[in-house]
N, C-alpha and C positions, 0 to 999 in steps of 0.2 A: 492497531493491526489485528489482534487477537478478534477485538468485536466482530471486525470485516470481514476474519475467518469464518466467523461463524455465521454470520449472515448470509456468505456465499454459501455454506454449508446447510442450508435452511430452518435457521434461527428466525422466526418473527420479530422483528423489533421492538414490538410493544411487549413480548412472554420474557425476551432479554432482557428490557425494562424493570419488569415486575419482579422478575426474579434478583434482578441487581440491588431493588429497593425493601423485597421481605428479607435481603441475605442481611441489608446495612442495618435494616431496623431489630434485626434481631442480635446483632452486633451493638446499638446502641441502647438498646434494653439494658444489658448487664451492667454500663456505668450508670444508666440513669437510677436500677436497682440501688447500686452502692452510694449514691448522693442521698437516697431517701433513707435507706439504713444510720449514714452519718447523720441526718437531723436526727432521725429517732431518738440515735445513742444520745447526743448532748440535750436532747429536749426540748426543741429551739419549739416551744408555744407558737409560736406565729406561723407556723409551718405544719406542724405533726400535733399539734390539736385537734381532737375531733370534726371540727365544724372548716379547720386550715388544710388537713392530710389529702382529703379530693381534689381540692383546687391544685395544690403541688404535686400530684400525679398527673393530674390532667395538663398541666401547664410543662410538665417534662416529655411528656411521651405525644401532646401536640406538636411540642419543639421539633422532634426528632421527625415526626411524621411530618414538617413545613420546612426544616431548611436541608433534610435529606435529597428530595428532589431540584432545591433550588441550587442545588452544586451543580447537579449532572450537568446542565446547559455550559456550565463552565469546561466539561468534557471537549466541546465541538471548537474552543476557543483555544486551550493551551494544549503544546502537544509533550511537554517535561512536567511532568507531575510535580516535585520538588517544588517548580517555580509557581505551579497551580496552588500548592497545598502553602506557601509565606504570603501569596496575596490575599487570597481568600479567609486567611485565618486572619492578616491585618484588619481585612476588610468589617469580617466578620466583629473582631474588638473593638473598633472605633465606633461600629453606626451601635454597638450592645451596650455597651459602656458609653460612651458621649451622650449617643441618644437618650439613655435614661439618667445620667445624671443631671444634664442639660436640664430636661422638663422639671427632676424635682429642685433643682435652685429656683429657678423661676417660678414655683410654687410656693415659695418665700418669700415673693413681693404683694405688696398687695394692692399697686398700679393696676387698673381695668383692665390698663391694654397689653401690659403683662401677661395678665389670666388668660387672654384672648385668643396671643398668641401661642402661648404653651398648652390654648386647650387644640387649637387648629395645627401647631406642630406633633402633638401627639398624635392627634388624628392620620394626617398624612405620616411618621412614623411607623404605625401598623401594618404596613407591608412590609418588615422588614422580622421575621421570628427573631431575630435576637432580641430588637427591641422589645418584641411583646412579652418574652421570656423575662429579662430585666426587671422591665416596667410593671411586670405581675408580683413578682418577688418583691417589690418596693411597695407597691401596694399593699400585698398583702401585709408587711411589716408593718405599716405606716396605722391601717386597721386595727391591727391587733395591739401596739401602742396606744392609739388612743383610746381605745376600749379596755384595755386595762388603767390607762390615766382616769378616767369617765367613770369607771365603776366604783371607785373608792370615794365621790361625790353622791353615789347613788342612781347615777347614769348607765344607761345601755346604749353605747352607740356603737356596737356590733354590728356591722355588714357582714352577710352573708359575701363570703369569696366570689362564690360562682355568680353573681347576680352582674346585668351589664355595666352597674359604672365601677366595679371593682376588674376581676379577669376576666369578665364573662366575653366581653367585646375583644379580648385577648387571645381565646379559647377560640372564639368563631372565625378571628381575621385567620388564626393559624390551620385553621383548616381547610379554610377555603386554599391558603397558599399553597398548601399541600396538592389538592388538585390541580390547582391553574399550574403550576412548574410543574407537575409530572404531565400533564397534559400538552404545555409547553415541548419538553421534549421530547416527547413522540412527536410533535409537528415536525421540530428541526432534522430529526432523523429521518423521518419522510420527505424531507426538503420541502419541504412547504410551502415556507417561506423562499425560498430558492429558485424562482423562477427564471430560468435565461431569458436575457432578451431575445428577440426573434432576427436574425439575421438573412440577408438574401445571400443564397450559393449558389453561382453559380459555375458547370462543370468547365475544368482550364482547358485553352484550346490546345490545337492539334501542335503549336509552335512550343508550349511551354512547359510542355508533358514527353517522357520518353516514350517510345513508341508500344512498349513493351507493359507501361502503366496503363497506356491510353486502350490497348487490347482489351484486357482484361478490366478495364473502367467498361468497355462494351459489352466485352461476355457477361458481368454484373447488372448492366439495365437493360440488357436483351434479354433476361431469364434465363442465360446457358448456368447460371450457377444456383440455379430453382434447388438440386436437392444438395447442394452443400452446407458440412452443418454448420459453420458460419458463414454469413453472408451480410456485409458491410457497404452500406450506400451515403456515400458522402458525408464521411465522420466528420465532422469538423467543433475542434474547441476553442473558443475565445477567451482570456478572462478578462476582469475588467480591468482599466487602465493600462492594458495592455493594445499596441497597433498592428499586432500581426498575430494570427492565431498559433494557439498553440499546438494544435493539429488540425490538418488544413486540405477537406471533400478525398477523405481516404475511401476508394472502391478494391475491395478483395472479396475476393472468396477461396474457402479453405473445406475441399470435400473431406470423405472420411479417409482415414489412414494417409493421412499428411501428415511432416513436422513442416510447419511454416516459422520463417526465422525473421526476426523481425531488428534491423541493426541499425546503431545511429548513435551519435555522440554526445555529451550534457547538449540538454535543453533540446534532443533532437522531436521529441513529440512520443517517443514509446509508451513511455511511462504512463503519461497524459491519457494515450489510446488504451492500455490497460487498466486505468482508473476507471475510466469510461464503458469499457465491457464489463467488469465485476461488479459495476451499479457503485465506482465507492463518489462520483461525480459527476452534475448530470451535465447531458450531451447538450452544447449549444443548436446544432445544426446535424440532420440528418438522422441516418438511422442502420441498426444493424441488428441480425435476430440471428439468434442459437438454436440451433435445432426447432427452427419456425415461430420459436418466442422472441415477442421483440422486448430491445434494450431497454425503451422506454414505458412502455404500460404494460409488461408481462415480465418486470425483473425477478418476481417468485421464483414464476418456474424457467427463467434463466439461470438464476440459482440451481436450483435443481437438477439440471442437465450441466453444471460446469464443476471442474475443480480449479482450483486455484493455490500456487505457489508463489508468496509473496517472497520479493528478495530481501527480505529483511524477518526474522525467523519470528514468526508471531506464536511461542508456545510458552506452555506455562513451568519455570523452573522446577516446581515444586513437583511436579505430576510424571509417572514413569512416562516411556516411553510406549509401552503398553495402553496404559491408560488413557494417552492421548489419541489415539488409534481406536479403543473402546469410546471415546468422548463422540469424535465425530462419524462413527459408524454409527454412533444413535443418531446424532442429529440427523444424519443421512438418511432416516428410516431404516436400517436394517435390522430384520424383527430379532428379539433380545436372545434369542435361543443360537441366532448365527454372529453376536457381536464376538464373541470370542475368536470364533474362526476365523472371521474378518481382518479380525487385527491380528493374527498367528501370520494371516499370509503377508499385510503389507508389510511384519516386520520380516518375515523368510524373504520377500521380495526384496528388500533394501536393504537385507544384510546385517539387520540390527539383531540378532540373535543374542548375541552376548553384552548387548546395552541395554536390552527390554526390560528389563527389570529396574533399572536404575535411572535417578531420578535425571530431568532432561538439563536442569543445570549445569552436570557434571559432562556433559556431551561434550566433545570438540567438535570447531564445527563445520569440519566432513559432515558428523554424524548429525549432527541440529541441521543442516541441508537435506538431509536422506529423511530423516522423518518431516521434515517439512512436505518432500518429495511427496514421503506415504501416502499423508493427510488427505494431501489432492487427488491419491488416485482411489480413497474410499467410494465407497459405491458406485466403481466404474463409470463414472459421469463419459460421455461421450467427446466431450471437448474438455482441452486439460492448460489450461494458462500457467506458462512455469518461467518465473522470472529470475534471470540469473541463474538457477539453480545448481548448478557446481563451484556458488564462488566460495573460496576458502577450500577447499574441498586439493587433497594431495592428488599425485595423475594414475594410483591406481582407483582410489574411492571415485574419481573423476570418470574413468573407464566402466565400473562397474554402474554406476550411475545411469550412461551410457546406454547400455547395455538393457538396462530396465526399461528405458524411453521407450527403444527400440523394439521392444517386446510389447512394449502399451502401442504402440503406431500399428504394430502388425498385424492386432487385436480387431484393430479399423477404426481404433479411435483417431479424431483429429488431437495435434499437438500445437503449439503456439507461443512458441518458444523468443526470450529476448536474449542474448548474450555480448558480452563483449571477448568472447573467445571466437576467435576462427576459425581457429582448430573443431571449437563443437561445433560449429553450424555445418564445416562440412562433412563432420562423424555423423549429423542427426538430421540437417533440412533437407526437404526434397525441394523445395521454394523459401527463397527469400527475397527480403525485400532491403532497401538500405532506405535511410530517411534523413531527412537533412531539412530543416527546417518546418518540418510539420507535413513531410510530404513525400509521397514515394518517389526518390529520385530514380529507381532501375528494380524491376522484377523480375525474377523467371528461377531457374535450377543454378547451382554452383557455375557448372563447366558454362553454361553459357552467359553468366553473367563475365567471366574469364576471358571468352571470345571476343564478346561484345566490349566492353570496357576494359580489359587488361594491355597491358607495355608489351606484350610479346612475348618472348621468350628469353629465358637467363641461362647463357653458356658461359661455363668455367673450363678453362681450359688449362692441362698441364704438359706443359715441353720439357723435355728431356733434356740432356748433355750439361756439360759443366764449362764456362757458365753458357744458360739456356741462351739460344737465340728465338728470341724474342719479336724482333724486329719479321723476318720472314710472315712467321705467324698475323702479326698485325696486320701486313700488305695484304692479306692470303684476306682477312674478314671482310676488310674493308670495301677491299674489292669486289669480293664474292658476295655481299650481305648489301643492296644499299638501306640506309639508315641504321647501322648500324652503330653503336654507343659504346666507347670502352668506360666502364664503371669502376673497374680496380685494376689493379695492376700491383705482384708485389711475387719481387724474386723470379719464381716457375711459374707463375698462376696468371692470368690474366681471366676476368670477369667480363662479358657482352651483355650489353640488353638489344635484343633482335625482335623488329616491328611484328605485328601479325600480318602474315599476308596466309590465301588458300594454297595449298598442300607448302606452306612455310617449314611443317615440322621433317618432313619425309626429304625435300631437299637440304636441311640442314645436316640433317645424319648421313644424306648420299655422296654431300661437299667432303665431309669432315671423315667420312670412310675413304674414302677416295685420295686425301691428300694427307692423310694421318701417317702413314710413315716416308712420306718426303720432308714435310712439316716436322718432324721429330718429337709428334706427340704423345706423352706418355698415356695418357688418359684424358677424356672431354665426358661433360654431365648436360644435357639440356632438360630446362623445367620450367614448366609454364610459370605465368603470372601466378603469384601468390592472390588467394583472398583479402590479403591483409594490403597488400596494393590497388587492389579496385577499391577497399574500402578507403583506404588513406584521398585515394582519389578526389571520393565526391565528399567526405568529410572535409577537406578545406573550405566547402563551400556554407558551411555550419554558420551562421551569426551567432554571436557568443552573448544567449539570454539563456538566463537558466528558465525549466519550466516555474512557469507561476505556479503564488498560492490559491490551495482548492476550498472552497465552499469554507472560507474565512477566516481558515484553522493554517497555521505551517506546516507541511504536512512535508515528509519523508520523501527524496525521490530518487527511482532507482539507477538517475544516469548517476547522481554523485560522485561513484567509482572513476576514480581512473580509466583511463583507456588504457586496456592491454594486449598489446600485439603478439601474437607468436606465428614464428616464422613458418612454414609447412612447406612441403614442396610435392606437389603433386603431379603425376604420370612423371615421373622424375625416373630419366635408365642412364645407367654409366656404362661406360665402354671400357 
């Protein structure tokens, strides 16, 4: 997650590489230092002999420079380090040790076909540094034995170390491997290797799309959303062995100074869609460009123009708060003379005043959200991808949060928000969308998604006298309301759900004025449909697949969470 960060932050991939590989090699300097120290001390001839001490230099710090790169590929494959770090090292001991012990028994027969094959198993072996590591040290020993056996006859059968049939072929394989695995993976980080199959998409008709998607799929290919700074044509992701996509010909557009909220349930496709714009997966079908860069052969300077908030906190424990605010204000380009300021305001902006100093481990994490927050809004990028971003987060740090959004939206930046809160989407979206199997099931603003899909209206009603009559009151709705629902009932109280009809809400207050002290009512509340009930809605309609794995690796995804509902009641008046 952290690399990703940075990558959106405009990290090159290959200068992340290099730096990742001069940090490790200078990290395994210091023990390969203290292994040659240790021959020195005991003396070991075979090794730290004049004409021996080159060849075990060169054969340590070739090591270092061949099986250094040939981890990272291992990076794109496991995503728990632990369980990277017991295979790899098994791995590593078996082909180091088998493989040279293997060849020197069989260098104790003296069967042809023996020799044959232990010279041809060797051979094929040499792709593998541990082995040639091994196999060099065995040599060498093996030399310097016999040349000490051989000399007290009067013989010199001394080999030169470095010469090809001692390590010299050992020295060469390991450097070539050195290149080809670090060149390796700059391929795989590039996706290279990674080519989607080519699918046909076609746009879904006018029967299988809401009317409200199917608009706005038109304003999308009629160029009305030419200068919005995102603009998304037919996203679609498949993966393999997979029958139904994972996100499936999404058309938006999202001008400036929008929060667009984007909701759905595991597996519902967000996630996928966000993977997909921050470049971390490439796109089966379609296309979509950020401030006129497109996703797929301009992700640089997508980068560039984007922040990004992953909902799962990609920061480094060790490092202040501060720090990490100075980290990606460089990466951002902000020239060195304003990174300080830079990061003074995103932490006055988030509040982190009195954690900037202190290292990000120690954060809870409200505050590991907030500075995640920050991260993303370093160098004002234009468009702001913030996923989850107040989970954990208590309801005032949650408000204040809020609050910041709301000041970046104002600014004219677009926002791009996922949540499973309802409560934020209606504190912060101007548009949202709900998704349900990879697909925009309903768009448009809050209230009218309420209109359009919501149960009506929710009357609570409370009657007086002891004990209440009750019964009246019922006659009086049911009558007066057709379709009308009684939902609870308990003691004084009885609860309505009341259909939508036009001007429904103005004669339900005119009914209930009107008959409110014949009725014996003490008090009555009406309140529209909750968001949290449009959403329950079309979320039934969800098929229960998680989203797939991306580009080979297991990778994190952000429906995971729970679903969490909170209740809200809006234009809500009591009488």
């Amino acid at each position: 997650k952290a690399k990703h960060l940075q990558f959106v932050s405009g990290v090159n991939p290959a200068v992340y590489w290099l730096a990742s590989f001069a940090w490790d090699m200078c990290n395994y300097i210091i023990p390969c230092i203290i292994v040659i120290v240790i021959f020195l001390a005991f003396q070991q001839k075979a090794y730290v002999s004049p004409p021996n001490l080159p060849a075990l230099i060169l054969l340590l710090i070739l090591y270092g420079w061949a099986i250094t790169p040939m981890m990272y590929p291992a990076s794109f494959i496991f995503s728990v380090p632990s369980t990277a770090y017991v295979v790899l090292t098994c791995i590593n001991l078996f082909i180091g040790i088998n493989g040279s012990v293997a060849t020197f028994i069989m260098e104790l027969f003296d069967d042809e076909n023996v020799k044959h094959i232990n010279d041809i198993v060797k051979q094929v072996l040499l792709i593998f540094p541990h082995f040639c590591l091994g196999r060099g040290l065995i040599d060498m020993a093996k030399n310097q034995a016999m040349a000490t056996l051989f000399i007290s006859f009067g013989e010199d059968r001394f080999k030169n170390p470095l010469s090809w049939g001692m390590v010299g072929k050992n020295l060469c394989a390991m450097s070539i491997q050195g290149i080809v695995m670090f060149t390796l993976t700059i391929l795989i980080q590039y996706k290279f290797f990674c080519k989607p199959r080519p699918i046909s998409v076609t746009p879904p008709s006018a029967e299988e799309e809401d009317v409200d998607v199917a608009r706005e799929r038109r304003r999308v290919y009629e160029g009305g959303a030419q200068n919005d700074l995102l603009r998304i044509y037919d996203l679609t992701k498949v993966y393999p062995q997979k029958s139904t996509p994972a996100v499936d010909r999404l058309c938006v557009g999202v001008p400036a100074a929008e929060c667009f909220g984007l909701l759905g349930i595991n597996g519902a496709g967000k996630t996928t869609t966000f993977k997909m714009l921050t470049g971390d997966i490439p796109v089966s079908s379609g296309e979509a460009f950020l401030n006129g860069y497109s996703i797929r052969t301009e992700m640089r300077h997508v980068h560039q123009n984007m922040g990004y908030c992953p909902q799962f906190d990609a920061i480094n424990d060790l490092l202040t708060g501060r720090e990490h605010l100075e980290f990606y204000a460089r990466l951002r380009g902000v020239p060195e003379k304003e990174v300080a300021m830079v990061a003074e305001w995103g932490i006055q902006k988030l509040g982190l005043v009195k954690y900037a100093n202190k290292s990000a481990g120690t954060y809870s994490g409200g505050n590991k959200r907030k500075l995640s927050t920050a991260i993303s809004l370093i160098g004002s990028p234009p468009v702001i991808f913030l996923d989850e971003p107040t989970t954990g987060m208590d309801p005032k740090a949650r408000r204040f949060l809020w609050d910041c959004i709301l000041s970046v939206i104002k600014e004219g930046r677009s926002v791009i928000l996922t949540s499973h809160s309802m409560e934020e989407c209606e504190a912060l979206c101007t548009r949202m969308a709900i998704m349900v199997n990879g697909c925009f099931k309903c768009l448009g603003s809050i209230q009218h998604l309420k209109n359009r899909f919501g149960d009506g209206y929710t009357v609570i009603v409370r009657v007086g006298g002891f004990p209440p009559a009750l019964k009246p009151v019922e006659d009086f709705i049911e009558q007066t309301f057709q379709g009308s629902v009684l939902k609870e009932k308990h003691h004084n109280t009885l609860q309505y759900q009341l259909p939508y009809t036009p001007g429904a809400l103005a004669n339900i207050f005119s009914q209930f004025t009107s008959h409110q002290q014949r009725l014996g009512l003490e008090d009555y509340s009406v309140s529209q449909t909750t968001l949290d009930q449009v959403f329950v809605n079309f979320a039934k309609h969800q098929h229960e697949e998680d989203e797939s794995h991306a580009y080979g690796n297991h990778v994190d995804i952000s429906d995971e969470l729970p679903l969490r509902t909170m209740q809200t009641t809006n234009e809500e008046q009591r009488v």
